[in-house]
ZADREN-540822 format. One record per residue (C-alpha): residue number from 1; residue in three letters; x, y, z. Coordinates in Angstrom, 2 decimals, m for minus. Layout:
! ZADREN-540822
i->NUM | aa->ALA | x->X | y->Y | z->Z
...
END
This chain:
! ZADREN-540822
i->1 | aa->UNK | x->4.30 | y->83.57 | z->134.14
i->2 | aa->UNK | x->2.21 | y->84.05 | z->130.86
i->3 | aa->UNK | x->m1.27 | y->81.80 | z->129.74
i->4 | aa->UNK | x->m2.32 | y->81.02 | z->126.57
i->5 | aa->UNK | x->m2.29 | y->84.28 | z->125.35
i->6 | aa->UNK | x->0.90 | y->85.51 | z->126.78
i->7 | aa->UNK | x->m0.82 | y->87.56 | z->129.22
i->8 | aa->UNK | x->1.11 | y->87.98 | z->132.87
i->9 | aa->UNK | x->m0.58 | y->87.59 | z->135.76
i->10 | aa->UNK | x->m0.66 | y->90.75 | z->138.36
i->11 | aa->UNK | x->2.41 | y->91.49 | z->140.19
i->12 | aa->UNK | x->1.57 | y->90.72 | z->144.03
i->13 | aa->UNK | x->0.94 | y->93.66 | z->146.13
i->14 | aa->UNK | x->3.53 | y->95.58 | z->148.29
i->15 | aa->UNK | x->3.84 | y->94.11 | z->152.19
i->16 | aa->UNK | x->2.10 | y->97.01 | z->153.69
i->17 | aa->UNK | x->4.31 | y->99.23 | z->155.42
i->18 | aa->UNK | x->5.43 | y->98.07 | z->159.40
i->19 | aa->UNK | x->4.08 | y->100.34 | z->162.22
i->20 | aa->UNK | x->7.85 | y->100.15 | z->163.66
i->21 | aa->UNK | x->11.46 | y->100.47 | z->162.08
i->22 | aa->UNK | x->13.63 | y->99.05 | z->165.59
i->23 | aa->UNK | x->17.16 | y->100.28 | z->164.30
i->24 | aa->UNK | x->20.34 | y->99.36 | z->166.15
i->25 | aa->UNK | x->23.70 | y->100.20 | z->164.83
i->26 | aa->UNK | x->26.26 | y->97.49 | z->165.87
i->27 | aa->UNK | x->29.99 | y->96.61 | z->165.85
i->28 | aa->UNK | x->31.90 | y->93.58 | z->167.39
i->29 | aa->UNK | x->28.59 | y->92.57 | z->169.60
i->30 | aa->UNK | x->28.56 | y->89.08 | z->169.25
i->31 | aa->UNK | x->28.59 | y->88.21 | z->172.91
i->32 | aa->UNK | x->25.86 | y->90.35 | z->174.02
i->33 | aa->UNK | x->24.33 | y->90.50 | z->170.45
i->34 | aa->UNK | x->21.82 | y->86.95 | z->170.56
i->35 | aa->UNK | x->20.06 | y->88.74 | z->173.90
i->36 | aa->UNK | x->19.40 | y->91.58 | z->172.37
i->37 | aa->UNK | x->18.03 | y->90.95 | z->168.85
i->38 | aa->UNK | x->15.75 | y->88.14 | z->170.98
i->39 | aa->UNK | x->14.35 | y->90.37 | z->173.15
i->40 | aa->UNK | x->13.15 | y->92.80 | z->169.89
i->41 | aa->UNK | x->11.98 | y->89.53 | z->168.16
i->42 | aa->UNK | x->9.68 | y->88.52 | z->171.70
i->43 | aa->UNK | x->7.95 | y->91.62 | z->171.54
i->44 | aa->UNK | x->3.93 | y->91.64 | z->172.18
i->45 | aa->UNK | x->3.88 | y->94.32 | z->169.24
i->46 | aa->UNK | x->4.87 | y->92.10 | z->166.21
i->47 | aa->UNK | x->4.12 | y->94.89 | z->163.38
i->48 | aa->UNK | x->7.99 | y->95.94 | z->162.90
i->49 | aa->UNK | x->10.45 | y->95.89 | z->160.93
i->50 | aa->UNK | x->14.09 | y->94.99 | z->162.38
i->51 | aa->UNK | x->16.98 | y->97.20 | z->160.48
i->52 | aa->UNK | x->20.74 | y->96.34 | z->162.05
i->53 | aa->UNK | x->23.37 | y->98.21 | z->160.85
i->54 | aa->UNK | x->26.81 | y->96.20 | z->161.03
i->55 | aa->UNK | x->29.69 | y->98.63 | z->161.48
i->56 | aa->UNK | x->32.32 | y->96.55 | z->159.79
i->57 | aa->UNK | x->32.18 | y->94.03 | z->162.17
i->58 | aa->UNK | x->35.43 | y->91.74 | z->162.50
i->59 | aa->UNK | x->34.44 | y->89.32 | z->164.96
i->60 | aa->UNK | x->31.50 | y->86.42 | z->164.66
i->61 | aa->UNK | x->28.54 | y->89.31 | z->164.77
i->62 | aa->UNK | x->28.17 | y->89.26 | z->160.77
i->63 | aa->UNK | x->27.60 | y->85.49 | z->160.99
i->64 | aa->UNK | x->25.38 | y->86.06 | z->163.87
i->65 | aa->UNK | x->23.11 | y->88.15 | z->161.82
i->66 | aa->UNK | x->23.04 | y->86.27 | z->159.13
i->67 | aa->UNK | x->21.70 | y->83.34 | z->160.67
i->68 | aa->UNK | x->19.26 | y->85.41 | z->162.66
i->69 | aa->UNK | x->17.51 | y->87.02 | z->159.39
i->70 | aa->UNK | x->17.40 | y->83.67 | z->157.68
i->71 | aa->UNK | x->14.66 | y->83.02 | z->160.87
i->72 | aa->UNK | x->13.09 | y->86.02 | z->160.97
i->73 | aa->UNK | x->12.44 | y->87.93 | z->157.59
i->74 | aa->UNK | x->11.37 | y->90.88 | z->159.95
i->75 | aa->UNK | x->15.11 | y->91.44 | z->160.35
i->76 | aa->UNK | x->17.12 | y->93.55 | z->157.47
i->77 | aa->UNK | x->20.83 | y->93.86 | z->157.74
i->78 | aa->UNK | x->22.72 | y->96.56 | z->156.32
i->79 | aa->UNK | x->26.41 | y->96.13 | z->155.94
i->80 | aa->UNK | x->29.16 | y->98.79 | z->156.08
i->81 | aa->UNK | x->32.54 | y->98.17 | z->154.01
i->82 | aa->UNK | x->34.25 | y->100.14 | z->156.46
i->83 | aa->UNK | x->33.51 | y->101.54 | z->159.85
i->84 | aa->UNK | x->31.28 | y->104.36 | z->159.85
i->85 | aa->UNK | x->30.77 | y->105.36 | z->163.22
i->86 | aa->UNK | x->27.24 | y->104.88 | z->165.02
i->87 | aa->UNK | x->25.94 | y->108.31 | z->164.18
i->88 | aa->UNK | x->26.79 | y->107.35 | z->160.40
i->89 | aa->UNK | x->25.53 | y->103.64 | z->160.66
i->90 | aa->UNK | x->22.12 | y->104.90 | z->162.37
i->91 | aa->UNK | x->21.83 | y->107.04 | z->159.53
i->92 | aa->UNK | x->21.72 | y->104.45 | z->156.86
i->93 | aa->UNK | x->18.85 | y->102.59 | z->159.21
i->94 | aa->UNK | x->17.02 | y->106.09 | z->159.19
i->95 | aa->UNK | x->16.35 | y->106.14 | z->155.72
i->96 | aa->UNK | x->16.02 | y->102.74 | z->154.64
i->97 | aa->UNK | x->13.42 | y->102.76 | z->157.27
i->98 | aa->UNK | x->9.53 | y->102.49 | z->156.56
i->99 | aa->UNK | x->7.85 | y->102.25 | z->159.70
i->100 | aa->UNK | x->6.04 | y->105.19 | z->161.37
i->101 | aa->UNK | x->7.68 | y->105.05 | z->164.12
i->102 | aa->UNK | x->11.50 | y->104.76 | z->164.82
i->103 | aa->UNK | x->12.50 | y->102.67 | z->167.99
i->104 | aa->UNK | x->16.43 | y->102.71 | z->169.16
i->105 | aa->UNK | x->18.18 | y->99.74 | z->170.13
i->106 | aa->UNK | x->21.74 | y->99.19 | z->170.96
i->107 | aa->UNK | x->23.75 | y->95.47 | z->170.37
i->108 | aa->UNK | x->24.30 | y->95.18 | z->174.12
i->109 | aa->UNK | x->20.92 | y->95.92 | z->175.81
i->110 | aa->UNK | x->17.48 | y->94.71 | z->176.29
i->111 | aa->UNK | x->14.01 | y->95.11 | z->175.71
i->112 | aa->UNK | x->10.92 | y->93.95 | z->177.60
i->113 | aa->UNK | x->8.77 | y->92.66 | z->175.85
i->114 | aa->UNK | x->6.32 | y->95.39 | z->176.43
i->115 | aa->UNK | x->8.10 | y->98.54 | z->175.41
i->116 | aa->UNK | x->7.11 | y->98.74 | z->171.83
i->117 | aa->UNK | x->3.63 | y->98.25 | z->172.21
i->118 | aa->UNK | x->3.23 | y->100.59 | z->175.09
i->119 | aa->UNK | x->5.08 | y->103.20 | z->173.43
i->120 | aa->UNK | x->3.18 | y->102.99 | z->170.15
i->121 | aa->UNK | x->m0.25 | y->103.13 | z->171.85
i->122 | aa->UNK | x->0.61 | y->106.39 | z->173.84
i->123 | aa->UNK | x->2.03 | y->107.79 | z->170.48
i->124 | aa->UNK | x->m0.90 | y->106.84 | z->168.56
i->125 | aa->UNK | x->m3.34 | y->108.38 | z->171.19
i->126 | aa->UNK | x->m0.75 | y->111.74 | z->171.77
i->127 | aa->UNK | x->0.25 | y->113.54 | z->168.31
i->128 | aa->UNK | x->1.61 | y->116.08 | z->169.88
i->129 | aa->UNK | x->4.51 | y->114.09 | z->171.09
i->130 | aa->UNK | x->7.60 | y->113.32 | z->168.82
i->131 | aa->UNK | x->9.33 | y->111.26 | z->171.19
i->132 | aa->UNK | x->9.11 | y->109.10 | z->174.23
i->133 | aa->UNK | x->11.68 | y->106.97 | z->176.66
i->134 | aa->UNK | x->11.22 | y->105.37 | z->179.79
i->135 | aa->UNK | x->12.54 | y->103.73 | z->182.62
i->136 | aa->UNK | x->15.41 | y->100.90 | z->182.67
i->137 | aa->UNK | x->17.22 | y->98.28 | z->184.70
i->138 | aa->UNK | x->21.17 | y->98.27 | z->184.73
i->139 | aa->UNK | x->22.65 | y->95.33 | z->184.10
i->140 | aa->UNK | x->26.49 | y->94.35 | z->184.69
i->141 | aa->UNK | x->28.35 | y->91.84 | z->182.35
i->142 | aa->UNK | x->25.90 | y->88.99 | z->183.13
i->143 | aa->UNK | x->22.95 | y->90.40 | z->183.20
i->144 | aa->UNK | x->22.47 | y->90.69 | z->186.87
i->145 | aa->UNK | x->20.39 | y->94.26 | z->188.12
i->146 | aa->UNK | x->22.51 | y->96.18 | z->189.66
i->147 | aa->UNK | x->20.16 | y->99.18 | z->190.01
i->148 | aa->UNK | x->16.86 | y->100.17 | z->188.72
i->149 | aa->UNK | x->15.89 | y->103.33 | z->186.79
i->150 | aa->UNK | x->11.80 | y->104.02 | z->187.20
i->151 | aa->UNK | x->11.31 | y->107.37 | z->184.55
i->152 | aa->UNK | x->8.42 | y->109.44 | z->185.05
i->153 | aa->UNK | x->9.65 | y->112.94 | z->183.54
i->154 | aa->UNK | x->6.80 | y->115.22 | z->182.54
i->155 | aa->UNK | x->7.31 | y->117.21 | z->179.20
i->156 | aa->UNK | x->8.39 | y->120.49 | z->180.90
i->157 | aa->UNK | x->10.75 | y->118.58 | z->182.87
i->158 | aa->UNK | x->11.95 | y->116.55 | z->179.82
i->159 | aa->UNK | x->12.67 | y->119.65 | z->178.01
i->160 | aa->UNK | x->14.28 | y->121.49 | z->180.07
i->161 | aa->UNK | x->16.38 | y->118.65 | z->180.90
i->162 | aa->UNK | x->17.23 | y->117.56 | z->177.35
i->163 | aa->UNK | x->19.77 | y->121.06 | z->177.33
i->164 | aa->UNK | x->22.15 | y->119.87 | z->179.98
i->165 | aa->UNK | x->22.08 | y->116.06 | z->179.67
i->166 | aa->UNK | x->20.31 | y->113.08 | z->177.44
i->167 | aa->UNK | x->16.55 | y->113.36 | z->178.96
i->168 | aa->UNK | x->16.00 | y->109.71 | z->178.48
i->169 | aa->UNK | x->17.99 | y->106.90 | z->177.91
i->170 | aa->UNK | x->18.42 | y->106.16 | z->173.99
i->171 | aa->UNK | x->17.91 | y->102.25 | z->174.00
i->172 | aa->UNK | x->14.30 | y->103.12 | z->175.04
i->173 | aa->UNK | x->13.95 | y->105.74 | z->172.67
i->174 | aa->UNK | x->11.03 | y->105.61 | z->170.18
i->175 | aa->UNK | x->10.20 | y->108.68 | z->167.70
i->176 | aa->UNK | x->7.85 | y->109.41 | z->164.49
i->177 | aa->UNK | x->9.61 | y->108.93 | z->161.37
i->178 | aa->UNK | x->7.51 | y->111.25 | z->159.81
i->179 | aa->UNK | x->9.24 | y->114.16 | z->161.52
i->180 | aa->UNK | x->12.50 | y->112.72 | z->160.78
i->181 | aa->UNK | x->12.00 | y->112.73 | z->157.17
i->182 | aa->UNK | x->10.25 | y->115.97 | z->156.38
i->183 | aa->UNK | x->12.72 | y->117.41 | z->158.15
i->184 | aa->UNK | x->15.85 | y->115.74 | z->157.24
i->185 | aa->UNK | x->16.67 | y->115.85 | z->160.70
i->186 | aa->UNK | x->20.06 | y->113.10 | z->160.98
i->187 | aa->UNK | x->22.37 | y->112.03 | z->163.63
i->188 | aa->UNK | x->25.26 | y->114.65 | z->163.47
i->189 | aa->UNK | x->28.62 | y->112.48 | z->162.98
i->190 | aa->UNK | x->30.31 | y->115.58 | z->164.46
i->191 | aa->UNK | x->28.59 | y->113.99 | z->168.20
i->192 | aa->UNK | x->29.94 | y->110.29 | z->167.96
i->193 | aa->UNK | x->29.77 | y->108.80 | z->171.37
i->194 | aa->UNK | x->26.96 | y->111.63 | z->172.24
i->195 | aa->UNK | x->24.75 | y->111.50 | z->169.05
i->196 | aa->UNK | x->21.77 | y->110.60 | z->170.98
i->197 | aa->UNK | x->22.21 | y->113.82 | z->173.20
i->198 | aa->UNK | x->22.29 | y->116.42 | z->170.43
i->199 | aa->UNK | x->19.70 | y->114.51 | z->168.30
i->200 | aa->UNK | x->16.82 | y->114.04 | z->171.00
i->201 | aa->UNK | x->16.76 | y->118.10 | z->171.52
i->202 | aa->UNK | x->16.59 | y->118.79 | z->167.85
i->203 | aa->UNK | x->13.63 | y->116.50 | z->167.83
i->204 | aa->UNK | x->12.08 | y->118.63 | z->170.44
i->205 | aa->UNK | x->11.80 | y->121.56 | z->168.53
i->206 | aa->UNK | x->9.36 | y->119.73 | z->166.56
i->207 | aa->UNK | x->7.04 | y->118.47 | z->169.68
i->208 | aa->UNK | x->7.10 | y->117.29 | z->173.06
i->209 | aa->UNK | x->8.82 | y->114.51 | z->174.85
i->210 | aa->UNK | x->8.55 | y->112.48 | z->178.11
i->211 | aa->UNK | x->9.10 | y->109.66 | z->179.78
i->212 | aa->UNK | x->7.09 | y->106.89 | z->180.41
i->213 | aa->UNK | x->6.33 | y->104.96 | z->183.98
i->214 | aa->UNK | x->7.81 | y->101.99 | z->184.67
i->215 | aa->UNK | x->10.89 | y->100.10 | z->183.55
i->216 | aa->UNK | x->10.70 | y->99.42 | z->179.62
i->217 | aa->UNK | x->14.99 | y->98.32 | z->178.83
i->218 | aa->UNK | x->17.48 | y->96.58 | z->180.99
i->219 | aa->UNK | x->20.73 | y->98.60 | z->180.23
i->220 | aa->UNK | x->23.92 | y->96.98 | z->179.84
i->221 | aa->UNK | x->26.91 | y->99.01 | z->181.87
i->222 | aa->UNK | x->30.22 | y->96.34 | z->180.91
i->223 | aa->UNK | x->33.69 | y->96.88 | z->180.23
i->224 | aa->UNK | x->33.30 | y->97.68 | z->176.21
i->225 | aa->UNK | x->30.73 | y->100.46 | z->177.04
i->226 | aa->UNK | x->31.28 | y->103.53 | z->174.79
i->227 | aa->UNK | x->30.34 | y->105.29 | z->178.59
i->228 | aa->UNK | x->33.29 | y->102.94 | z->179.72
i->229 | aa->UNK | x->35.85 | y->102.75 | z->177.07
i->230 | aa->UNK | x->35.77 | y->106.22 | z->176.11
i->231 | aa->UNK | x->34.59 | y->107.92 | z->178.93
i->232 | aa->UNK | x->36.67 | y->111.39 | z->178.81
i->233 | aa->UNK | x->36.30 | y->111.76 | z->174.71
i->234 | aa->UNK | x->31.97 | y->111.03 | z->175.29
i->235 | aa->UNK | x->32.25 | y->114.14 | z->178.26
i->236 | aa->UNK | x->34.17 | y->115.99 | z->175.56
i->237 | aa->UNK | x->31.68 | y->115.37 | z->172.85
i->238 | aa->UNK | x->28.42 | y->116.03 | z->175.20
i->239 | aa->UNK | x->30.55 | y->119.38 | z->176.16
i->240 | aa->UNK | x->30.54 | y->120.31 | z->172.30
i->241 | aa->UNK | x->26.47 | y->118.89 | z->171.72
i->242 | aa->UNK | x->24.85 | y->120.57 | z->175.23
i->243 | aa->UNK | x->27.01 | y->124.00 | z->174.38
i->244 | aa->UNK | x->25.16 | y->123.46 | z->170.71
i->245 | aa->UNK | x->21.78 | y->122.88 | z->172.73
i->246 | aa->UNK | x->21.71 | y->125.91 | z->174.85
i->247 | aa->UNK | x->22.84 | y->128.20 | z->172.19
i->248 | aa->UNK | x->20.01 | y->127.11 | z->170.34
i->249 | aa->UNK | x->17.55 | y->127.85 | z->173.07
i->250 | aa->UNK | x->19.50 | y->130.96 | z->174.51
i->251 | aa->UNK | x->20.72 | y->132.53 | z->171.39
i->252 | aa->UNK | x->21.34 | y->135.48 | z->173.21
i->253 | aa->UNK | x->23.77 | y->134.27 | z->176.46
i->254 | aa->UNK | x->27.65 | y->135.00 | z->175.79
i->255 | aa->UNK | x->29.30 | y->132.29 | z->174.71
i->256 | aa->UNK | x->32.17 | y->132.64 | z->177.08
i->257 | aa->UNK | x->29.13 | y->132.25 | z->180.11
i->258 | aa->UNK | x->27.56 | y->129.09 | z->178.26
i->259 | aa->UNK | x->31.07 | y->127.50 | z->177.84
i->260 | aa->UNK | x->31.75 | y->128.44 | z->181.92
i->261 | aa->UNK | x->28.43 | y->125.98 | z->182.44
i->262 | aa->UNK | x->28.95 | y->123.33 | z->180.47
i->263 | aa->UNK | x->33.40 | y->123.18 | z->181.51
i->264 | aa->UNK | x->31.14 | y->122.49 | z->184.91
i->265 | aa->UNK | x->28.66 | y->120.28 | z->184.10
i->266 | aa->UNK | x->30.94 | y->117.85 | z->182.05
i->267 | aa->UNK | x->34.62 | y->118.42 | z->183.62
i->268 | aa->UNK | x->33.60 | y->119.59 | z->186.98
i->269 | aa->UNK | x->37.08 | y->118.45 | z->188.84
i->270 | aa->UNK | x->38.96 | y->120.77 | z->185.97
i->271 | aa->UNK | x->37.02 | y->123.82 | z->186.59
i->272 | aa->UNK | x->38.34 | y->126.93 | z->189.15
i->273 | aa->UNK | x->35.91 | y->128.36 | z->191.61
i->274 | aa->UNK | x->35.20 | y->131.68 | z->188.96
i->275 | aa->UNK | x->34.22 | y->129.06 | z->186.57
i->276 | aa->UNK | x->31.75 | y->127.21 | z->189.23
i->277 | aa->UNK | x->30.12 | y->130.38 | z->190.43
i->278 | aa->UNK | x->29.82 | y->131.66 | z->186.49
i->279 | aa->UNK | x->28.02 | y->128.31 | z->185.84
i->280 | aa->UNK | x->25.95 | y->128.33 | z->188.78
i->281 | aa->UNK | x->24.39 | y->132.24 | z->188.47
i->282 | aa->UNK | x->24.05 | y->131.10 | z->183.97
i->283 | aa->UNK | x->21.31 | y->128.04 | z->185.63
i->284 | aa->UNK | x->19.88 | y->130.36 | z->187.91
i->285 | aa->UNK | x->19.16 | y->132.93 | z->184.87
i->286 | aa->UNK | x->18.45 | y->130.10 | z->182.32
i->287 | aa->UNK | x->16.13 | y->128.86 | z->184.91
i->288 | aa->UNK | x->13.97 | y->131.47 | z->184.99
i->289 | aa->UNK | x->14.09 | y->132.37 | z->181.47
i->290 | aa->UNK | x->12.86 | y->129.27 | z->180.88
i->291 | aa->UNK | x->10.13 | y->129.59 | z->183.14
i->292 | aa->UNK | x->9.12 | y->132.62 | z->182.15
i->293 | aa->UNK | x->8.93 | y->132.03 | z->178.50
i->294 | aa->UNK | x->7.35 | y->128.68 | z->178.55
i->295 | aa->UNK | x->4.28 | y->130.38 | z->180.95
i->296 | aa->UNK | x->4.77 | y->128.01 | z->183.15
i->297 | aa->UNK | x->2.65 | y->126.94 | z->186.34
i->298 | aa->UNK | x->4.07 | y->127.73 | z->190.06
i->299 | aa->UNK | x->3.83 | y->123.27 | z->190.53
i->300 | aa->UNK | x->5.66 | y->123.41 | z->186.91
i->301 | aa->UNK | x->8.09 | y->125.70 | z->188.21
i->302 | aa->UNK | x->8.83 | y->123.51 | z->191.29
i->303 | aa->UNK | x->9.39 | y->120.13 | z->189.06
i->304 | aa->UNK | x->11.90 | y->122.17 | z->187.08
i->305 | aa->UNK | x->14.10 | y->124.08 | z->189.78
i->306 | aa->UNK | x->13.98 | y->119.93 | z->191.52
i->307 | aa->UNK | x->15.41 | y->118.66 | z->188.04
i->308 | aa->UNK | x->18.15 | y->121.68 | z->188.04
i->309 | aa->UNK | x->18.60 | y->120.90 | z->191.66
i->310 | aa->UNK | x->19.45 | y->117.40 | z->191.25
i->311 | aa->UNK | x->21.73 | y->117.68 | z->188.37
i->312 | aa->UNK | x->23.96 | y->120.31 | z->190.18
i->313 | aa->UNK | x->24.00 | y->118.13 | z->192.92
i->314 | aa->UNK | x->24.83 | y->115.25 | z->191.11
i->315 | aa->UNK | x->27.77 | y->117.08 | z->189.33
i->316 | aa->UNK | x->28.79 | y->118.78 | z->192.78
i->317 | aa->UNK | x->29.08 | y->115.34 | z->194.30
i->318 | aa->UNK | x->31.63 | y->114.01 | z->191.15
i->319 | aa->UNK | x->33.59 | y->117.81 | z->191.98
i->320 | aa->UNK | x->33.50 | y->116.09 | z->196.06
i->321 | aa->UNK | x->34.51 | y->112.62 | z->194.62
i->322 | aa->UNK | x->37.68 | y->113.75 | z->192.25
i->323 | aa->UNK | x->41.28 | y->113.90 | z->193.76
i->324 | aa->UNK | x->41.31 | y->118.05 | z->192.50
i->325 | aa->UNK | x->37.97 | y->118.92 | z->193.50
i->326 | aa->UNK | x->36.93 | y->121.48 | z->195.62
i->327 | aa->UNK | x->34.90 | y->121.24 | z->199.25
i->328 | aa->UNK | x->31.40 | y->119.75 | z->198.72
i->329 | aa->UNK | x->30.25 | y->122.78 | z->201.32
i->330 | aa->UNK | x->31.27 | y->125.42 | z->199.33
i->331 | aa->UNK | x->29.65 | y->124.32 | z->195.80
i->332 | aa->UNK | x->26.52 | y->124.16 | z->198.22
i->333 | aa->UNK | x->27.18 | y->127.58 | z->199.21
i->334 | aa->UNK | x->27.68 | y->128.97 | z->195.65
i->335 | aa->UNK | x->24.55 | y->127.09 | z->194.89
i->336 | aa->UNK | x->22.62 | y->128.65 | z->197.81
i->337 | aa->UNK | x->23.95 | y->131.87 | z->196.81
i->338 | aa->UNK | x->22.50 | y->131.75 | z->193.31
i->339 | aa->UNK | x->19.89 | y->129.55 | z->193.73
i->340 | aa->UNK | x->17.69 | y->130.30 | z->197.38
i->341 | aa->UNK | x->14.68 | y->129.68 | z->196.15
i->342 | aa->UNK | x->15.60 | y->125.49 | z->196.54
i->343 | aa->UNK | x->18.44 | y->125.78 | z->198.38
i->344 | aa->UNK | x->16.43 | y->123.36 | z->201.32
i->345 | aa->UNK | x->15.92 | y->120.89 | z->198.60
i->346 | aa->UNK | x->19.24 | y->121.07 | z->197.15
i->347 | aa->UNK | x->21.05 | y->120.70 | z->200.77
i->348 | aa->UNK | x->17.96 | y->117.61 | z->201.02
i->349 | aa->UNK | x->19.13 | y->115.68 | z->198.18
i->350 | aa->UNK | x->22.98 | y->116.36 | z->198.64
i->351 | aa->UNK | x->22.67 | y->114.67 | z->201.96
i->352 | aa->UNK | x->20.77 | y->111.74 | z->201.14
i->353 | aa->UNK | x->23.48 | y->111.29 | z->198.22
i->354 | aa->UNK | x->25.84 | y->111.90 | z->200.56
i->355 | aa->UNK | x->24.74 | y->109.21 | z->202.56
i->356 | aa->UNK | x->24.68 | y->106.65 | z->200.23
i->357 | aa->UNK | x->28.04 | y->107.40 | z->199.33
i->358 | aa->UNK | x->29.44 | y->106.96 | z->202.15
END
């Protein structure tokens, strides 16, 4: 507007930057979709920005959105012409971004109303952590807890684990932009359906990781699930991103040995016993490499042979579950073999899971 002497008036300043960018890539989400965007908007922490990425939605979720930004100009949607994939869509939310701190969400699952601001104070107060989870609640269809998740994982733990399997789960995720940008680190489209996997170890390189106490998402397991839907491409594509892990780490272990480990770990009822005992003797070594090189403590050691002890188990017991698989006793053996220095613990937890299964 000009005055008398066609001066303007100062443009208003910039809205200062949020301390959050919550991005969720979504696509045909409309039932679960008002839950979730409520549960970001209810947040104690209100300094965020919301960017949702709609994947060429065809059902009422571009409507839905729509409506919900015209309430809440903390919301941003970005629109694909086409469908882009989630690693893609998340992408686009990655660099329109502005906050300092990237939070994961997915169109299906909930937030408590805590999470953000518990994960930005112990991000604030630890700067040598990139990136943090923490605990959920699983949730059927409607919404009832079927189990419940409490995380805890200390950084050694989380690192170690983050070769072999997602070390948290990524609705709970929350990681500095900063490091995102000045690296150009981006979700790799070649991991669709596993993105998250091959992502949160890259991010490691950069800094720690761990897992916070408590119970910070309710996690939606339903009939749409990618985990669900598309359950033997995502074990094909975690194959492909934890083979790309442990090369990273181990950049000196035969490919033919790392590919024996992760055939186990991700189609255990497919694998012959050479395969198995391959696999198990490659942890055993990795194991201690690991160990070794990261100097750590003999109570460090323990909490990482108990996290390699439970996710052999766990994969031993889907090998005792599938029509093909071999006898539970002798992946314990093989494992006991390879592995004495936990075997009690290992034969521990395989009972109690045993157990429960029955």
């Amino acid at each position: 507007m000009s005055g008398a002497h066609g001066s303007s008036l100062p443009d208003a300043a910039p809205a200062p930057a949020p301390t959050v960018s919550v991005v969720m890539a979504v696509h045909n989400e409309e039932r679960y979709l008002r839950s979730a965007v409520d549960s970001i908007l209810v947040q104690d922490f209100r300094n965020f920005e919301f960017i949702i990425i709609d994947d060429a939605s065809t059902d009422a979720t571009p409507d839905m959105l729509r409506d919900f930004a015209r309430r809440d100009d903390r919301i941003r949607i970005l629109s694909n012409a086409e469908n882009l994939s989630v690693p893609r869509s998340l992408n686009r939310g990655l660099d329109a971004a502005r906050g300092r701190y990237i939070a994961r969400m997915d169109g299906d699952d909930i937030s408590l109303p805590h999470r953000l601001s518990e994960q930005v104070r112990f991000l604030d107060a630890n700067p040598d952590f990139v990136l943090v989870g923490g605990g959920a609640e699983y949730i059927d269809a409607d919404g009832k807890v079927t189990k419940r998740f409490v995380a805890g994982a200390t950084p050694w733990e989380f690192d170690w684990i983050s070769i072999f399997r997602p070390p948290l789960l990524h609705p709970s995720a929350m990681y500095r932009a900063a490091l995102v940008r000045d690296n150009n680190e981006r979700y790799d489209p070649a991991c669709d359906r596993a993105e998250d996997f091959e992502f949160w170890h890259r991010l490691l390189r950069h800094g720690k990781g761990c897992e916070l106490p408590g119970v910070y998402v309710r996690y939606r397991v339903h009939e749409a699930n990618v985990s669900t839907t598309h359950s033997i491409k995502q074990r094909q594509i975690a194959n492909c991103a934890g083979k790309k892990n442990a090369r990273a780490r181990f950049q000196d272990i035969p490919e033919p040995s790392i590919d024996a480990l992760f055939n186990f770990l991700f189609n255990a009822d497919e694998r012959q016993s050479a395969d198995l005992r391959e696999a198990i003797e490659l942890v055993g070594t990795l194991q201690s490499r690991y160990i070794r090189e990261e100097n750590l403590t003999p109570s460090q050691a323990r909490d990482i042979r108990r996290r390699t002890a439970k996710l052999l188990i766990k994969k031993a017991m889907r090998q005792r579950a599938s029509k093909k698989a071999g006898d539970l006793t002798g992946v314990l053996s093989l494992i006991a073999q390879y592995l004495p220095e936990y075997c009690a613990e290992t034969i521990h937890i395989a009972r109690r899971r045993y157990s429960n299964a029955a």
